[in-house]
C-alpha positions in Angstrom: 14.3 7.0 33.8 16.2 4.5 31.6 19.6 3.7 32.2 22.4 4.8 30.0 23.2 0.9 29.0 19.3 0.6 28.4 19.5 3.6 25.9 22.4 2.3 24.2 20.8 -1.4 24.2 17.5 0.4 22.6 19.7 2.3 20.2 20.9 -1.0 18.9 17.8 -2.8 18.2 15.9 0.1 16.8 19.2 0.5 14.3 19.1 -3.0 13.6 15.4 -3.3 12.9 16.1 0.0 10.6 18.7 -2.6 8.6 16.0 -5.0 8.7 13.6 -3.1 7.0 15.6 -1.8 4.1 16.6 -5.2 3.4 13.4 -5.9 2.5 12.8 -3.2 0.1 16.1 -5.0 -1.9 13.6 -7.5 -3.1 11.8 -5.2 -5.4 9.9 -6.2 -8.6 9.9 -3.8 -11.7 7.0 -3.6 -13.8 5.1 -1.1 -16.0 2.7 -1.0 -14.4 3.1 2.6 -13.1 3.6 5.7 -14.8 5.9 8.2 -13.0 4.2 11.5 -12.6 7.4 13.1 -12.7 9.1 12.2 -16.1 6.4 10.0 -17.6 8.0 6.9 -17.8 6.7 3.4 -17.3 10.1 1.6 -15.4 9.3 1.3 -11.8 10.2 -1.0 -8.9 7.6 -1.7 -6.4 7.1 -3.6 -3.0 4.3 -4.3 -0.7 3.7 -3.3 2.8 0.8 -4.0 5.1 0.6 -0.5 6.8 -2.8 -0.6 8.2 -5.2 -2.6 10.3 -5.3 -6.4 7.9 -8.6 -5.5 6.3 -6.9 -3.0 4.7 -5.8 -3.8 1.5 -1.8 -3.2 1.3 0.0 -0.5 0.5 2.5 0.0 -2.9 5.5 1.6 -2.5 6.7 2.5 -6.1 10.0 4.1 -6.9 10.7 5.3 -10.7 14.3 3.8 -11.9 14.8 6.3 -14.3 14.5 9.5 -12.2 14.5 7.9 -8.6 10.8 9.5 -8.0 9.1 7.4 -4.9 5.0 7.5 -4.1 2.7 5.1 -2.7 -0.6 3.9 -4.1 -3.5 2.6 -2.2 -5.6 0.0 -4.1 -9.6 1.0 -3.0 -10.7 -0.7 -6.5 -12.0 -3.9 -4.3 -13.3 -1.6 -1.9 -15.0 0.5 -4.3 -16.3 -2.7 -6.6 -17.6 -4.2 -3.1 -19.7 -0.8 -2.5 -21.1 -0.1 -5.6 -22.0 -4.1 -5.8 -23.7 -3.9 -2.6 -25.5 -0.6 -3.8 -26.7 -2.1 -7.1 -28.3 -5.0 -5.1 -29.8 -2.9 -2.2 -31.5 -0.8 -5.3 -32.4 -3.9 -6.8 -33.9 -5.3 -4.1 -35.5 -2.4 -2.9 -37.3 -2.0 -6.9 -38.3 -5.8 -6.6 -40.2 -4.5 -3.2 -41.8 -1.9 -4.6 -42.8 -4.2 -7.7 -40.9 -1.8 -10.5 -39.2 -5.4 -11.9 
């Protein structure tokens, strides 16, 4: 069992790292890139985070300024364009086998 002055100590850190990372999310960039789902504007404020393993692509937090809305958004596009390019190739080479082309 931990020590009262090790809890306290632990309390500390975890509050500072907290601090830490809402610093971070100061540092947004707006863009309109994003429509809002709730009030259907374009204004929003995003940042990155790498929340998974680094073959991941990242995640985007986005956060509506006009009614303060937050969601995230998970970019697969890459993941799905690398797929369907491997599919289209396996097909095409599988045609070329079978001498369709």
């Amino acid at each position: 069992m931990a020590s009262e002055e090790r809890k306290n100590l632990d309390f500390q850190i975890n509050e500072q790292n907290l601090k830490s990372a809402r610093a971070a999310q100061d540092n947004q960039a707006e863009t309109d890139q994003f429509k809002c789902g709730k009030c259907k504007q374009r204004k929003c404020k995003y940042y990155q985070l790498q929340t998974r393993s680094a073959d991941e692509p990242m995640t985007t937090f986005v956060t509506c300024v006009n009614c303060g809305n937050r969601w995230k958004v998970l970019f697969l596009l890459n993941i799905l364009t690398d797929s369907i390019a491997c599919f289209v190739l396996v097909l095409l080479d599988c045609r070329t086998r079978l001498g369709e082309i």
